[in-house]
N, C-alpha and C positions, 0 to 999 in steps of 0.2 A: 527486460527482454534480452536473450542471446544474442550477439550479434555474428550474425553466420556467415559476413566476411570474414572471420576470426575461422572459425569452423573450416570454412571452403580452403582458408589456407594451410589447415591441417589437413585436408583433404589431400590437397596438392603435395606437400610435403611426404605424407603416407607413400603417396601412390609412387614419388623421386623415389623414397628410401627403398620401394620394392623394387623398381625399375633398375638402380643399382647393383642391387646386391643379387637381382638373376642375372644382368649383366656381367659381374664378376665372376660368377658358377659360370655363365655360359664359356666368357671368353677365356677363361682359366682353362675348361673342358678341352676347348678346340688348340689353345696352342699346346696344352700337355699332349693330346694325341699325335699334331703332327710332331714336335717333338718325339714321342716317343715310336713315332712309323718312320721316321728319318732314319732314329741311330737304333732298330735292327739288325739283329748279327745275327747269322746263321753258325749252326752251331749242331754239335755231330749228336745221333740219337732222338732227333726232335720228333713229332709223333706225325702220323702222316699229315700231311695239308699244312704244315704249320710249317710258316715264311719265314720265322725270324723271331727270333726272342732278346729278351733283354731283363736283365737286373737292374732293382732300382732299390735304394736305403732312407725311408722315411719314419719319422714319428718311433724311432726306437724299433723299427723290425724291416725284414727284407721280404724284397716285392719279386715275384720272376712271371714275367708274362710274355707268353706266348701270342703272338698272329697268324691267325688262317688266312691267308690270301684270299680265299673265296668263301670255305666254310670250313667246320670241322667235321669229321664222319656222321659223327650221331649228335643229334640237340642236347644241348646242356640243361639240368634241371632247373641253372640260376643262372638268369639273363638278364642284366643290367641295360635298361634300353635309354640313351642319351638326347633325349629330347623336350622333356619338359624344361629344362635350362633358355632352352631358345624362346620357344611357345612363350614363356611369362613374361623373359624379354620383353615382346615384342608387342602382346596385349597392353603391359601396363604401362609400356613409350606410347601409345596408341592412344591410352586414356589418359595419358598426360598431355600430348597433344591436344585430344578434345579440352580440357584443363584450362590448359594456358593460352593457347591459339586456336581455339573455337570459340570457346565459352568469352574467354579476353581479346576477342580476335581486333576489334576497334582499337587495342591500343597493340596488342603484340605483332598483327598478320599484318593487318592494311599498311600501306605507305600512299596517302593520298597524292603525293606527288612523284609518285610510278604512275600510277593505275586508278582509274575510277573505279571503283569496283561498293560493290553492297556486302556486307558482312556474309551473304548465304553464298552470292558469288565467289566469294575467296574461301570459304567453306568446303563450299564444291571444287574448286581448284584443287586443293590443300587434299579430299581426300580422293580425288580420283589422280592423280597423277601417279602415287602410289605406287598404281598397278602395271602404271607404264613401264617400268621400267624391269618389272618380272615378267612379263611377257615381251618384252624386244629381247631381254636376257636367254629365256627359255626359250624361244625360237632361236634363237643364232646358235644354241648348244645343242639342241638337235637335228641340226640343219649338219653339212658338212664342216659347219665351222666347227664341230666340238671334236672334230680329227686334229685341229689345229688351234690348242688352247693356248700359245703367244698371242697371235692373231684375234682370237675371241678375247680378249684380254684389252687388246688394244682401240676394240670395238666398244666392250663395255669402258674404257677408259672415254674416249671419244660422247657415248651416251652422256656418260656424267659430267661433263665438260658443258653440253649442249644445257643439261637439266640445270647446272649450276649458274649458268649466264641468265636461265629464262625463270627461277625462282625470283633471280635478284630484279626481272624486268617488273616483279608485279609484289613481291611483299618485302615487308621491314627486313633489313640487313640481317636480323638474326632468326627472324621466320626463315629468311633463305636458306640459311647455312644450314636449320635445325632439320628444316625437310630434308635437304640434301642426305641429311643424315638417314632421316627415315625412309626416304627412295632407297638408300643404299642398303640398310637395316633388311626393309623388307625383300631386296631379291634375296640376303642370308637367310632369314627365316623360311623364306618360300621354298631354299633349295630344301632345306630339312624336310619341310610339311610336304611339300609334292614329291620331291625325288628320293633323298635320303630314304627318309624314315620307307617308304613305299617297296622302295628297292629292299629294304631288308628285310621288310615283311617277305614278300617270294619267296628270299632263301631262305625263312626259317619253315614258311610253307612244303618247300622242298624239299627238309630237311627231315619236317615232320613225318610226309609223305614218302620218304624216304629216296628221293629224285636224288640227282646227282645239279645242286645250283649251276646254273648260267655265270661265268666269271666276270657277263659283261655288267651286271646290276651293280657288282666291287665297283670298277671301273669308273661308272656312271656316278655311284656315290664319292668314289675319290676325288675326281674333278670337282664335285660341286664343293665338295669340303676341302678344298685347296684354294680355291674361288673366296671360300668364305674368308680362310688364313688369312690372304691376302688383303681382304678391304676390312679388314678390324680394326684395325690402327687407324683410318682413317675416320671412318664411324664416330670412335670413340673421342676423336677430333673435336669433331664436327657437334655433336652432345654438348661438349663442354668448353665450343665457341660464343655462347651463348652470356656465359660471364664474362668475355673479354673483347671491350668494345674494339681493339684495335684486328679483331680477325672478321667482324661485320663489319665493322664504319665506315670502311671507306667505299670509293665507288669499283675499289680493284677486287671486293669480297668474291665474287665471283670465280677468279683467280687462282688468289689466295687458297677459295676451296679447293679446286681441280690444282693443283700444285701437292699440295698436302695427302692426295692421292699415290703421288709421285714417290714422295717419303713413305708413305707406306710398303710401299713396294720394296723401295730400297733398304727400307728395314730388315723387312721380313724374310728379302734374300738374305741378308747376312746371317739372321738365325735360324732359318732354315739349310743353310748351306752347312753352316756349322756344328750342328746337329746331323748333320748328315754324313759330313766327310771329318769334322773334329776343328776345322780350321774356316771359317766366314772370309770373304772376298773384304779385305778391308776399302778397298775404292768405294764399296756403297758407304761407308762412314761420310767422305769426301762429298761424294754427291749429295744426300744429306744434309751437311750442314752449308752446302752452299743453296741447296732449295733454301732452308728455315734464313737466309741470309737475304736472299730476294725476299722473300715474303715479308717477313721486316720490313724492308726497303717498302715497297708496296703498301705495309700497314700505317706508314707513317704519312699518307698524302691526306691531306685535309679531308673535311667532310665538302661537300660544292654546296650546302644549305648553312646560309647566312645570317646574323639576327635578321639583319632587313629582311631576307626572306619570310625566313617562318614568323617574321611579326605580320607581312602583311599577307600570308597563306589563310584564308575563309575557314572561318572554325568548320568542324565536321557538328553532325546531330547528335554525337559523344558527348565532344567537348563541349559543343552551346547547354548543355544540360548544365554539367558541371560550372559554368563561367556563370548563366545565369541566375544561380541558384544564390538562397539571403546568407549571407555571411563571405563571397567570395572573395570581394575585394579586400575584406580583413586578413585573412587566408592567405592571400595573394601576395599583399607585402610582408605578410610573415615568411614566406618560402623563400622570396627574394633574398631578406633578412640574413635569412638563416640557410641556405642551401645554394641560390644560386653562384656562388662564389668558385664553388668546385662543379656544378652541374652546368655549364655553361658551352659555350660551341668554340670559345678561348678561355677555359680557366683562369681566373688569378692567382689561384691558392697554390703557394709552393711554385714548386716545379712541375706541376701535374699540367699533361700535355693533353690529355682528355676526358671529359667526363665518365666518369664512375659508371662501368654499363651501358656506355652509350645513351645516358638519361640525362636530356637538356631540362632545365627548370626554369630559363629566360624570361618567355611573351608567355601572353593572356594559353593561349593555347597548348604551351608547354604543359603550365602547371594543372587544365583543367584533363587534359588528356592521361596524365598521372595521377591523378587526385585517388585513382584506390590504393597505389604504390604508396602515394605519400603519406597515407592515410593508417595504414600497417606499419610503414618505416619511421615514422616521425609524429603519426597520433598515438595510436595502441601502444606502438612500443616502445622504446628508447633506444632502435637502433641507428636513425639517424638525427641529428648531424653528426659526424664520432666526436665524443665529450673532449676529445683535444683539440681539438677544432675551434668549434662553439657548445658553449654550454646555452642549452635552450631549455626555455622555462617550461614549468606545468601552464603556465594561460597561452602563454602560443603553442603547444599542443592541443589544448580543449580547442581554441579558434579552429583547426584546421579539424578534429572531429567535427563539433557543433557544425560547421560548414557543408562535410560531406554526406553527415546525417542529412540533413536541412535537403540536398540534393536528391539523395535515395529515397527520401519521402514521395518527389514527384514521378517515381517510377510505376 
Protein backbone atom coordinates (compact mmCIF):
# COMPACT_ATOMS: atom_id res chain seq x y z
CA UNK A 1 0.00 0.00 0.00
CA UNK A 2 1.55 3.80 -0.89
CA UNK A 3 1.99 5.60 1.92
CA UNK A 4 0.54 9.11 1.24
CA UNK A 5 2.21 10.81 4.01
CA UNK A 6 5.22 10.18 1.71
CA UNK A 7 3.15 11.67 -1.19
CA UNK A 8 1.70 14.64 0.83
CA UNK A 9 5.28 15.54 1.42
CA UNK A 10 6.03 15.79 -2.13
CA UNK A 11 3.03 17.63 -2.30
CA UNK A 12 4.34 20.26 -0.01
CA UNK A 13 7.69 20.28 -1.40
CA UNK A 14 6.27 20.80 -5.04
CA UNK A 15 4.08 23.51 -4.09
CA UNK A 16 7.73 25.34 -1.72
CA UNK A 17 9.67 24.66 -5.05
CA UNK A 18 6.88 26.69 -7.11
CA UNK A 19 6.31 29.17 -4.42
CA UNK A 20 10.09 30.21 -4.73
CA UNK A 21 10.96 30.38 -7.80
CA UNK A 22 7.79 32.95 -8.71
CA UNK A 23 8.93 34.49 -5.82
CA UNK A 24 12.43 35.00 -7.24
CA UNK A 25 10.75 36.30 -10.94
CA UNK A 26 8.61 38.23 -8.84
CA UNK A 27 11.00 40.01 -6.53
CA UNK A 28 13.78 40.10 -9.23
CA UNK A 29 10.96 42.03 -11.55
CA UNK A 30 10.21 44.79 -8.97
CA UNK A 31 13.64 45.60 -7.59
CA UNK A 32 14.98 45.61 -11.41
CA UNK A 33 12.19 48.19 -12.30
CA UNK A 34 12.65 50.35 -9.53
CA UNK A 35 16.18 50.26 -10.13
CA UNK A 36 15.89 50.86 -13.40
CA UNK A 37 13.04 54.00 -12.89
CA UNK A 38 15.74 55.47 -10.36
CA UNK A 39 18.78 55.68 -12.58
CA UNK A 40 16.82 57.41 -15.70
CA UNK A 41 18.54 60.01 -17.63
CA UNK A 42 17.16 62.33 -19.88
CA UNK A 43 18.63 62.54 -22.86
CA UNK A 44 18.42 64.91 -26.02
CA UNK A 45 16.07 63.48 -29.20
CA UNK A 46 14.02 61.15 -27.12
CA UNK A 47 10.48 60.56 -28.72
CA UNK A 48 7.61 62.33 -27.39
CA UNK A 49 6.23 61.12 -23.80
CA UNK A 50 9.19 59.52 -23.11
CA UNK A 51 10.87 60.46 -19.28
CA UNK A 52 14.10 59.04 -19.45
CA UNK A 53 15.98 56.24 -20.93
CA UNK A 54 18.76 54.20 -20.04
CA UNK A 55 21.49 51.67 -21.36
CA UNK A 56 21.86 48.40 -19.79
CA UNK A 57 24.83 45.33 -21.04
CA UNK A 58 23.50 41.80 -20.36
CA UNK A 59 23.86 38.30 -21.53
CA UNK A 60 26.37 39.42 -24.32
CA UNK A 61 24.16 42.28 -25.99
CA UNK A 62 22.88 45.77 -25.19
CA UNK A 63 19.51 46.95 -23.79
CA UNK A 64 18.22 50.80 -24.23
CA UNK A 65 14.96 51.41 -22.79
CA UNK A 66 12.90 54.04 -22.79
CA UNK A 67 9.91 55.29 -20.23
CA UNK A 68 6.79 57.04 -20.80
CA UNK A 69 5.91 58.81 -17.89
CA UNK A 70 2.22 58.37 -18.62
CA UNK A 71 2.08 56.63 -22.10
CA UNK A 72 3.36 56.44 -25.38
CA UNK A 73 1.42 58.14 -28.51
CA UNK A 74 0.11 55.18 -30.11
CA UNK A 75 -0.15 51.19 -28.48
CA UNK A 76 2.60 49.09 -29.09
CA UNK A 77 1.99 45.82 -30.99
CA UNK A 78 4.07 43.88 -28.10
CA UNK A 79 3.19 44.39 -24.60
CA UNK A 80 4.80 42.67 -21.95
CA UNK A 81 2.36 42.85 -19.01
CA UNK A 82 4.17 42.01 -15.35
CA UNK A 83 1.99 40.23 -13.38
CA UNK A 84 1.57 36.83 -13.45
CA UNK A 85 4.99 36.75 -11.30
CA UNK A 86 3.08 38.09 -8.34
CA UNK A 87 -0.41 36.14 -8.97
CA UNK A 88 1.65 32.57 -8.49
CA UNK A 89 3.47 34.10 -5.74
CA UNK A 90 0.84 34.37 -3.84
CA UNK A 91 -1.70 31.51 -4.81
CA UNK A 92 0.96 28.82 -4.24
CA UNK A 93 2.17 30.69 -0.45
CA UNK A 94 -1.60 30.38 -0.13
CA UNK A 95 -1.64 26.72 -0.78
CA UNK A 96 1.17 25.99 1.19
CA UNK A 97 -0.29 27.68 3.86
CA UNK A 98 -3.37 25.42 3.66
CA UNK A 99 -0.31 22.58 3.55
CA UNK A 100 1.34 23.26 6.41
CA UNK A 101 -0.99 25.21 8.70
CA UNK A 102 -4.46 24.17 7.91
CA UNK A 103 -4.10 20.85 7.02
CA UNK A 104 -1.02 20.55 10.07
CA UNK A 105 -2.62 23.05 11.95
CA UNK A 106 -2.74 20.81 15.48
CA UNK A 107 0.86 20.71 15.34
CA UNK A 108 2.22 23.89 13.26
CA UNK A 109 -0.92 26.77 14.11
CA UNK A 110 -2.29 25.98 17.70
CA UNK A 111 -0.15 26.98 20.68
CA UNK A 112 -2.51 25.55 23.36
CA UNK A 113 -0.86 27.66 25.88
CA UNK A 114 -1.75 31.09 24.16
CA UNK A 115 -5.23 30.27 23.15
CA UNK A 116 -7.92 27.76 23.36
CA UNK A 117 -8.81 27.61 20.22
CA UNK A 118 -10.34 24.32 17.91
CA UNK A 119 -8.44 23.69 14.67
CA UNK A 120 -11.55 25.38 12.41
CA UNK A 121 -11.24 28.32 14.83
CA UNK A 122 -7.56 29.06 14.11
CA UNK A 123 -8.38 28.10 10.56
CA UNK A 124 -10.69 30.86 10.32
CA UNK A 125 -8.25 33.23 12.19
CA UNK A 126 -5.53 32.35 9.95
CA UNK A 127 -7.61 33.09 6.73
CA UNK A 128 -9.61 35.93 7.38
CA UNK A 129 -7.18 38.24 8.92
CA UNK A 130 -5.58 38.24 5.66
CA UNK A 131 -7.84 40.71 4.44
CA UNK A 132 -7.40 42.98 7.11
CA UNK A 133 -4.76 44.31 6.56
CA UNK A 134 -5.58 45.21 2.56
CA UNK A 135 -8.39 46.94 3.32
CA UNK A 136 -7.04 49.25 6.31
CA UNK A 137 -4.10 49.64 3.59
CA UNK A 138 -6.34 50.65 0.76
CA UNK A 139 -8.46 52.77 2.57
CA UNK A 140 -5.58 55.05 4.12
CA UNK A 141 -4.22 55.35 0.29
CA UNK A 142 -7.22 56.61 -0.94
CA UNK A 143 -8.18 58.65 1.78
CA UNK A 144 -5.90 61.99 2.06
CA UNK A 145 -3.42 59.92 3.40
CA UNK A 146 -1.98 58.75 -0.13
CA UNK A 147 -1.07 62.77 -0.60
CA UNK A 148 1.33 61.94 2.29
CA UNK A 149 3.13 58.52 1.49
CA UNK A 150 5.90 58.95 4.83
CA UNK A 151 3.01 59.25 7.02
CA UNK A 152 1.02 56.24 5.22
CA UNK A 153 4.05 54.30 5.69
CA UNK A 154 4.30 55.00 9.11
CA UNK A 155 0.62 53.93 9.46
CA UNK A 156 1.02 50.83 7.68
CA UNK A 157 4.23 50.32 9.82
CA UNK A 158 2.14 50.84 13.17
CA UNK A 159 -0.61 48.08 11.48
CA UNK A 160 2.01 45.50 11.29
CA UNK A 161 3.31 46.11 14.59
CA UNK A 162 -0.37 45.71 16.08
CA UNK A 163 -0.81 42.31 13.67
CA UNK A 164 2.61 41.06 14.66
CA UNK A 165 1.91 41.24 18.75
CA UNK A 166 -1.64 39.58 18.18
CA UNK A 167 -0.59 36.58 15.81
CA UNK A 168 1.98 35.85 18.43
CA UNK A 169 -1.22 36.12 21.16
CA UNK A 170 -2.95 33.03 19.59
CA UNK A 171 -0.53 30.70 17.31
CA UNK A 172 2.90 28.84 17.52
CA UNK A 173 5.96 31.39 17.26
CA UNK A 174 6.37 30.33 13.67
CA UNK A 175 2.70 30.27 12.55
CA UNK A 176 3.09 34.03 13.76
CA UNK A 177 5.93 35.08 11.96
CA UNK A 178 4.77 33.04 8.79
CA UNK A 179 1.39 35.04 8.65
CA UNK A 180 2.88 38.01 9.26
CA UNK A 181 4.42 37.40 6.24
CA UNK A 182 1.31 36.55 4.43
CA UNK A 183 -0.58 39.78 5.90
CA UNK A 184 2.23 41.62 4.37
CA UNK A 185 2.47 39.41 1.05
CA UNK A 186 -1.06 39.84 0.44
CA UNK A 187 -1.40 43.79 0.67
CA UNK A 188 1.65 43.34 -2.28
CA UNK A 189 -0.32 41.17 -4.34
CA UNK A 190 -3.58 43.12 -3.85
CA UNK A 191 -1.81 46.47 -4.88
CA UNK A 192 -0.92 44.54 -8.39
CA UNK A 193 -4.46 42.69 -8.67
CA UNK A 194 -6.69 45.83 -7.64
CA UNK A 195 -4.71 48.86 -8.46
CA UNK A 196 -1.69 48.24 -10.67
CA UNK A 197 -2.75 45.97 -13.11
CA UNK A 198 -6.42 47.89 -13.27
CA UNK A 199 -4.88 51.28 -13.61
CA UNK A 200 -3.01 50.01 -16.69
CA UNK A 201 -5.62 48.65 -18.20
CA UNK A 202 -7.44 52.40 -18.64
CA UNK A 203 -4.33 53.62 -20.34
CA UNK A 204 -3.94 51.14 -22.63
CA UNK A 205 -7.87 51.48 -23.15
CA UNK A 206 -7.19 55.07 -23.73
CA UNK A 207 -4.61 54.49 -25.85
CA UNK A 208 -6.62 52.23 -27.91
CA UNK A 209 -9.34 54.56 -28.14
CA UNK A 210 -7.05 56.95 -28.90
CA UNK A 211 -7.82 59.31 -25.55
CA UNK A 212 -5.12 61.10 -24.23
CA UNK A 213 -4.29 58.86 -20.51
CA UNK A 214 -5.08 60.39 -17.10
CA UNK A 215 -1.35 60.85 -15.54
CA UNK A 216 -3.05 60.20 -12.30
CA UNK A 217 -3.40 56.12 -12.87
CA UNK A 218 0.97 56.42 -13.40
CA UNK A 219 1.03 57.91 -10.12
CA UNK A 220 -1.36 55.63 -8.29
CA UNK A 221 0.40 52.63 -9.69
CA UNK A 222 3.95 54.19 -8.67
CA UNK A 223 2.99 54.51 -5.08
CA UNK A 224 1.76 51.05 -4.74
CA UNK A 225 4.80 49.74 -6.38
CA UNK A 226 7.04 51.64 -4.28
CA UNK A 227 5.05 50.33 -1.14
CA UNK A 228 5.67 47.03 -2.47
CA UNK A 229 9.90 47.82 -2.99
CA UNK A 230 9.75 48.64 0.40
CA UNK A 231 8.20 45.52 2.37
CA UNK A 232 10.26 42.81 0.23
CA UNK A 233 12.94 42.38 2.26
CA UNK A 234 10.94 42.01 5.12
CA UNK A 235 8.43 39.36 3.68
CA UNK A 236 11.16 37.41 2.48
CA UNK A 237 12.30 37.58 6.29
CA UNK A 238 9.74 36.51 7.55
CA UNK A 239 9.10 33.22 4.82
CA UNK A 240 12.25 32.01 5.94
CA UNK A 241 11.88 32.66 9.90
CA UNK A 242 10.32 29.54 9.91
CA UNK A 243 13.78 27.55 9.80
CA UNK A 244 15.39 29.47 12.45
CA UNK A 245 14.03 28.83 15.79
CA UNK A 246 15.87 31.63 17.36
CA UNK A 247 13.61 34.42 15.16
CA UNK A 248 10.15 32.49 16.64
CA UNK A 249 11.13 31.24 20.09
CA UNK A 250 11.22 33.56 22.07
CA UNK A 251 8.58 35.45 23.65
CA UNK A 252 10.10 38.94 22.03
CA UNK A 253 9.17 37.23 18.26
CA UNK A 254 6.77 39.62 17.93
CA UNK A 255 9.39 42.19 17.96
CA UNK A 256 11.82 40.81 16.56
CA UNK A 257 9.22 40.78 13.43
CA UNK A 258 8.24 44.50 13.43
CA UNK A 259 12.02 45.50 13.84
CA UNK A 260 13.01 43.56 10.81
CA UNK A 261 10.49 45.95 9.07
CA UNK A 262 12.74 48.49 10.19
CA UNK A 263 15.75 46.98 8.17
CA UNK A 264 13.94 46.71 5.39
CA UNK A 265 13.35 50.07 4.97
CA UNK A 266 16.85 50.99 5.89
CA UNK A 267 17.95 48.81 3.21
CA UNK A 268 16.14 49.57 0.60
CA UNK A 269 16.86 53.45 1.15
CA UNK A 270 20.33 52.75 0.52
CA UNK A 271 19.68 51.15 -2.91
CA UNK A 272 17.29 52.98 -3.98
CA UNK A 273 19.06 56.12 -3.18
CA UNK A 274 21.97 54.86 -4.89
CA UNK A 275 20.50 53.98 -7.90
CA UNK A 276 19.00 57.12 -8.06
CA UNK A 277 21.71 59.71 -7.38
CA UNK A 278 25.06 57.01 -7.94
CA UNK A 279 26.05 57.24 -4.15
CA UNK A 280 23.48 55.37 -0.95
CA UNK A 281 23.27 57.43 2.44
CA UNK A 282 25.80 55.17 4.18
CA UNK A 283 24.10 55.88 7.95
CA UNK A 284 21.38 53.26 6.84
CA UNK A 285 24.42 50.59 6.95
CA UNK A 286 24.73 51.80 10.67
CA UNK A 287 21.27 51.61 11.62
CA UNK A 288 21.02 48.35 10.12
CA UNK A 289 23.37 46.46 11.77
CA UNK A 290 22.63 47.94 15.05
CA UNK A 291 18.65 46.79 14.56
CA UNK A 292 20.08 42.96 13.47
CA UNK A 293 22.32 43.61 16.84
CA UNK A 294 19.17 44.09 19.25
CA UNK A 295 17.26 41.51 17.57
CA UNK A 296 20.17 39.09 18.40
CA UNK A 297 20.05 40.39 21.71
CA UNK A 298 16.31 39.73 21.91
CA UNK A 299 16.70 36.19 20.25
CA UNK A 300 18.70 35.00 22.77
CA UNK A 301 16.05 35.10 25.88
CA UNK A 302 14.98 31.80 26.81
CA UNK A 303 11.80 30.06 25.86
CA UNK A 304 9.31 30.94 29.55
CA UNK A 305 7.95 26.90 28.80
CA UNK A 306 9.84 24.58 31.17
CA UNK A 307 10.23 20.56 31.19
CA UNK A 308 8.09 20.78 34.31
CA UNK A 309 5.73 22.71 32.36
CA UNK A 310 5.07 20.94 29.20
CA UNK A 311 5.42 17.59 31.20
CA UNK A 312 2.60 18.58 33.17
CA UNK A 313 0.50 20.64 30.15
CA UNK A 314 -2.87 18.04 29.37
CA UNK A 315 -2.31 16.27 26.27
CA UNK A 316 -4.39 17.93 23.42
CA UNK A 317 -6.93 15.08 21.18
CA UNK A 318 -3.73 15.22 18.55
CA UNK A 319 -1.54 14.09 20.85
CA UNK A 320 -3.65 11.56 23.05
CA UNK A 321 -4.06 9.76 19.60
CA UNK A 322 -0.67 9.45 18.96
CA UNK A 323 0.52 8.63 22.95
CA UNK A 324 -2.25 6.10 23.09
CA UNK A 325 -1.65 4.38 20.24
CA UNK A 326 0.27 0.21 20.62
CA UNK A 327 3.82 0.65 20.27
CA UNK A 328 4.24 4.18 21.85
CA UNK A 329 6.08 3.78 24.75
CA UNK A 330 8.64 1.58 22.50
CA UNK A 331 8.86 4.63 20.27
CA UNK A 332 8.99 6.80 23.07
CA UNK A 333 12.36 5.76 24.64
CA UNK A 334 13.66 5.40 21.31
CA UNK A 335 13.36 9.24 20.59
CA UNK A 336 14.52 9.88 23.92
CA UNK A 337 17.49 7.72 22.88
CA UNK A 338 18.22 8.91 19.99
CA UNK A 339 17.04 12.77 19.62
CA UNK A 340 16.31 14.22 22.71
CA UNK A 341 19.73 15.20 23.42
CA UNK A 342 19.70 18.08 20.93
CA UNK A 343 15.76 18.36 20.76
CA UNK A 344 15.41 19.50 24.16
CA UNK A 345 14.44 23.09 25.93
CA UNK A 346 18.39 22.94 27.32
CA UNK A 347 20.30 20.90 24.87
CA UNK A 348 23.21 18.93 25.87
CA UNK A 349 24.75 18.31 22.73
CA UNK A 350 27.72 20.44 21.92
CA UNK A 351 27.30 23.86 22.21
CA UNK A 352 24.02 24.02 20.77
CA UNK A 353 21.96 26.50 22.64
CA UNK A 354 18.60 25.57 21.05
CA UNK A 355 16.74 22.96 19.59
CA UNK A 356 16.92 22.43 15.92
CA UNK A 357 13.69 24.29 14.62
CA UNK A 358 12.27 24.98 17.71
CA UNK A 359 11.36 21.21 17.90
CA UNK A 360 11.29 19.96 21.68
CA UNK A 361 11.20 15.98 21.76
CA UNK A 362 11.42 15.82 25.88
CA UNK A 363 7.65 14.77 27.68
CA UNK A 364 4.96 12.26 26.54
CA UNK A 365 3.63 15.15 24.56
CA UNK A 366 6.43 16.37 22.72
CA UNK A 367 7.18 13.24 21.03
CA UNK A 368 3.20 12.45 20.28
CA UNK A 369 2.68 16.00 18.86
CA UNK A 370 5.59 15.38 16.30
CA UNK A 371 5.09 11.88 15.71
CA UNK A 372 4.49 12.81 11.72
CA UNK A 373 7.78 15.02 11.80
CA UNK A 374 9.42 12.13 13.44
CA UNK A 375 8.05 9.68 11.44
CA UNK A 376 9.43 11.22 7.79
CA UNK A 377 12.82 12.51 9.51
CA UNK A 378 13.80 9.42 11.46
CA UNK A 379 11.36 6.52 10.16
CA UNK A 380 11.10 6.78 6.11
CA UNK A 381 14.22 8.61 5.92
CA UNK A 382 17.55 8.77 7.19
CA UNK A 383 17.43 12.30 7.80
CA UNK A 384 17.50 12.33 11.43
CA UNK A 385 19.62 12.00 13.95
CA UNK A 386 22.79 13.30 11.61
CA UNK A 387 24.99 10.13 11.39
CA UNK A 388 27.64 12.12 13.42
CA UNK A 389 25.65 12.46 15.95
CA UNK A 390 24.30 8.97 16.56
CA UNK A 391 24.30 6.30 14.37
CA UNK A 392 20.64 4.81 14.62
CA UNK A 393 19.74 1.51 13.64
CA UNK A 394 17.19 0.01 11.17
CA UNK A 395 14.91 -1.55 14.34
CA UNK A 396 14.58 1.81 16.12
CA UNK A 397 13.42 3.18 12.95
CA UNK A 398 10.73 0.31 12.06
CA UNK A 399 9.71 0.92 16.03
CA UNK A 400 8.91 4.48 15.43
CA UNK A 401 7.14 3.50 11.83
CA UNK A 402 5.29 0.31 13.22
CA UNK A 403 4.03 2.84 16.05
CA UNK A 404 2.83 5.65 13.77
CA UNK A 405 1.25 3.22 11.47
CA UNK A 406 -0.56 1.43 14.49
CA UNK A 407 -1.77 5.22 15.19
CA UNK A 408 -3.11 6.30 11.62
CA UNK A 409 -4.96 3.10 11.71
CA UNK A 410 -7.50 4.61 14.40
CA UNK A 411 -8.24 7.49 12.18
Amino acid sequence: MYDLSVMWEWIAFSVRWLHVVTAMAWIGASFFFIALDLGLKKAPNMPVGAHGEEWQVHGGGFYHIQKYLVAPENMPEHLIWHKWQSYITWVSGAALMMIIYWVGGELFLLDPTKAELTLWQGILISAGSLSIGWLAYDFMCKSKLGEHPTLLMLLLFVILVVMSWGYNQIFTGRAALLHLGAFTATIMTANVFFQIMPNQRIVVADLKAGRTPDAKYGKIAKLRSTHNNYLTLPVVFLMLSTHYPLSFGTQYAWIIASLIFLTGVTIRHYFNTMHATGKGPTWTWGVTVMLMILIAWLSSVRPTETWEDAEARPLTPYEEKFASAEGFEEAYDTVIGNCSMCHAREPAWGNMKWAPKGVYLETVGDVAKHASQIYIQAGVSHAMPPPNAIQMDEESRAIIVAWVKEARRSE
